[in-house]
C-alpha positions as CSV (number, residue, x, y, z in Angstrom):
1,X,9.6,10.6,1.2
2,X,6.1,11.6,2.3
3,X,3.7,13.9,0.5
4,X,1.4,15.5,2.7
5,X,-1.3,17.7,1.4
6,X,-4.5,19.4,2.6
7,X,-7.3,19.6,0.9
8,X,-10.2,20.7,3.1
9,X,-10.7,23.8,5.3
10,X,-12.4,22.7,8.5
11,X,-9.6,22.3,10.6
12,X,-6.2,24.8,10.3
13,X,-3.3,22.2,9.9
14,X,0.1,23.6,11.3
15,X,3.1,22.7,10.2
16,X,3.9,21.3,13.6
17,X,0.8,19.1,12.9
18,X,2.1,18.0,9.4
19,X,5.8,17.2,10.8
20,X,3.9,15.4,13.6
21,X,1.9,12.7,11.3
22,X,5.3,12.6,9.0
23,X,7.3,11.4,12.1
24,X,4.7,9.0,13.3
25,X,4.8,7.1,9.2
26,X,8.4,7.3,9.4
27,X,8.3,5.6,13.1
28,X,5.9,2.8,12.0
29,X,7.6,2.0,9.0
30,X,10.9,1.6,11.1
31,X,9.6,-0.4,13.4
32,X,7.7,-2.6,10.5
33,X,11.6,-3.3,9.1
34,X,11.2,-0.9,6.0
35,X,14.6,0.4,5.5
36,X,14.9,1.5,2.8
37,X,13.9,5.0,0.9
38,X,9.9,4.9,0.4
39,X,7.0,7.1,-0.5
40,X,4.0,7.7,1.1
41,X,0.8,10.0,-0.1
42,X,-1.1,11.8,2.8
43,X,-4.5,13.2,2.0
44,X,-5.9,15.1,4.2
45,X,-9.8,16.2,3.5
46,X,-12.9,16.3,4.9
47,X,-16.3,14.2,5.6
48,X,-17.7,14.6,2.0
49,X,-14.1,14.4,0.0
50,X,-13.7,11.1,1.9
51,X,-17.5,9.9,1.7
52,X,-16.8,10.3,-2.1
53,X,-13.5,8.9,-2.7
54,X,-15.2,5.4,-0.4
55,X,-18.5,5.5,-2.8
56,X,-16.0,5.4,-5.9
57,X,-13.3,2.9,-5.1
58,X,-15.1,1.0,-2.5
59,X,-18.6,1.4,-2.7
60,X,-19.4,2.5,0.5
61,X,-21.6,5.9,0.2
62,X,-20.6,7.2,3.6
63,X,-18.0,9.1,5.4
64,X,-15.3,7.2,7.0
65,X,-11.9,8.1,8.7
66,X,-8.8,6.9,6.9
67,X,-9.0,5.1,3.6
68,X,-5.6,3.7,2.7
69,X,-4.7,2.7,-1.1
70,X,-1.5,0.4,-0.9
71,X,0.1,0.3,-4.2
72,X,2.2,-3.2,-3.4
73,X,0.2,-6.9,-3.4
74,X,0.9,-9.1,-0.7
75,X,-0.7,-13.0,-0.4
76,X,-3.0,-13.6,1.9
77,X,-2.2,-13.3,5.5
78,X,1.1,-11.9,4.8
79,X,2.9,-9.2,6.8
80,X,6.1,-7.6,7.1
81,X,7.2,-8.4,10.7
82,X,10.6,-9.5,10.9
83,X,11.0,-9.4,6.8
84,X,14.2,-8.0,5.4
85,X,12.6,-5.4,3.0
86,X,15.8,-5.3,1.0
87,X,15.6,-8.6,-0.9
88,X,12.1,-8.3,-1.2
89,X,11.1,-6.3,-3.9
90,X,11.1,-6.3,-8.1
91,X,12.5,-2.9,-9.7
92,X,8.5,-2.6,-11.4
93,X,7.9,-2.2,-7.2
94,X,10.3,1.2,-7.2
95,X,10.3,4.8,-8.2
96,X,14.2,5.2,-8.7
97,X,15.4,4.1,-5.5
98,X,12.1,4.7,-3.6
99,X,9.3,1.8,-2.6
100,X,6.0,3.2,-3.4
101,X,3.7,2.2,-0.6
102,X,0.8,3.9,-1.3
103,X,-1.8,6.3,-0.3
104,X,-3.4,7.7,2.8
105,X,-6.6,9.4,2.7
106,X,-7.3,11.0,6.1
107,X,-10.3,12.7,7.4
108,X,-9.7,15.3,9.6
109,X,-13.4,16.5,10.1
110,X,-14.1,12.3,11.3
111,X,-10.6,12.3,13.3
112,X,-12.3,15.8,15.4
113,X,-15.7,13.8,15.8
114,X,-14.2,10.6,17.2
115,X,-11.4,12.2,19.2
116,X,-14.4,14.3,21.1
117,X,-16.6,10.7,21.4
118,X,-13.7,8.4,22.3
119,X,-12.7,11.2,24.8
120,X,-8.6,11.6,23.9
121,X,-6.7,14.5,21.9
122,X,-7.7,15.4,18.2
123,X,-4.0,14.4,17.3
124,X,-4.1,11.1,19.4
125,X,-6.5,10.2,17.1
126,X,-5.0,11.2,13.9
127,X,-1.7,9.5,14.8
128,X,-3.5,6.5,15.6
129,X,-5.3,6.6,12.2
130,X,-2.0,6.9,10.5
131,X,-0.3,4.2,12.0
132,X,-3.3,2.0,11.3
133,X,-3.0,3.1,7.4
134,X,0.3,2.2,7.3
135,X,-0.3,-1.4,9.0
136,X,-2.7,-1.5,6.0
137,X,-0.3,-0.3,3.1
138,X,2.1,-2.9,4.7
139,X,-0.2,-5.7,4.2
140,X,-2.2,-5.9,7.9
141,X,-5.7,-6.5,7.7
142,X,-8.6,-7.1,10.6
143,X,-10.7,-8.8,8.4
144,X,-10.4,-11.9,10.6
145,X,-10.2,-11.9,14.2
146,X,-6.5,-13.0,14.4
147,X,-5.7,-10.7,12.1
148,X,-7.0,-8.0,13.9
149,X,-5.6,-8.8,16.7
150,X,-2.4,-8.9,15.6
151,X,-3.0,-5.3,14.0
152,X,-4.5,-3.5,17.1
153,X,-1.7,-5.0,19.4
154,X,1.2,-3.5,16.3
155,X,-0.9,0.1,16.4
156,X,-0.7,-0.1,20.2
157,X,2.8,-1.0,20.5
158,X,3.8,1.6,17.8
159,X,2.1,4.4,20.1
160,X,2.8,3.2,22.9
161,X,7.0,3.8,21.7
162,X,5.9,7.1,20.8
163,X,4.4,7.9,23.7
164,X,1.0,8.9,22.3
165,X,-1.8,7.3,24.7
166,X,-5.4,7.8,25.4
């Protein structure tokens, strides 16, 4: 299940648009091997909600584009590629049936600025943001340089499948 809601008023948000980010989750936990019932929580806000929300649980007082808040632990270096999901998992890690990922906090207002500065569509770049949360809430990082690439070439793939380019 995802749980999308909108909570600035800069940009109008269709449902097309809304359908559009929930089939591009769906497709990048699929191809991550998650199969199995899960929830996701989609924010979507603008520069300030975002600046705040990154002061407070990160300490960073500026705007950024996606924050993501996974609610499962993972070691070090860990990531689901080719993991069987199923067996994975402790009932504290469910809600019913469901596997709580987490959290997605998405600027929109950022996602419009870097869309026009990186010269693709506004929705390019808010796809590409989502799949790069959900790498996130499924234990990717790009802290280190192998990690990162082994993130941007899984974002790139996952688009590429979707058929959402630059």
């Amino acid at each position: 299940m995802i749980y999308l809601e909108n909570e600035q008023e800069i940009l109008e948000v269709t449902k097309d648009f809304e359908n559009k980010l929930k089939e591009v989750i769906d497709f990048a936990l699929r191809e991550e091997k998650v199969h199995i019932p899960y929830e996701v929580s989609v924010l979507l806000v603008d520069n300030e909600k975002i600046r705040g929300i990154n002061s407070e649980h990160r300490g960073i007082d500026k705007a950024t584009d996606v924050l993501s808040f996974p609610q499962l632990n993972y070691p070090k270096g860990y990531v689901f590629k080719d993991v069987y999901i199923e067996h994975k998992f402790s009932p504290c890690e469910l809600d019913g049936e469901d596997l709580v990922l987490g959290d997605i906090v998405l600027s929109l207002e950022r996602a419009n600025e870097q869309s026009v500065e990186y010269g693709h569509s506004f929705l390019r770049e808010c796809c590409y943001l989502v799949v790069h949360s959900v790498l996130h809430l499924l234990g990717y990082d790009h802290m280190e340089e192998e990690e990162k690439d082994l993130m941007r070439k899984r974002e790139e793939e996952i688009l590429c499948k979707l058929n959402i380019t630059r």
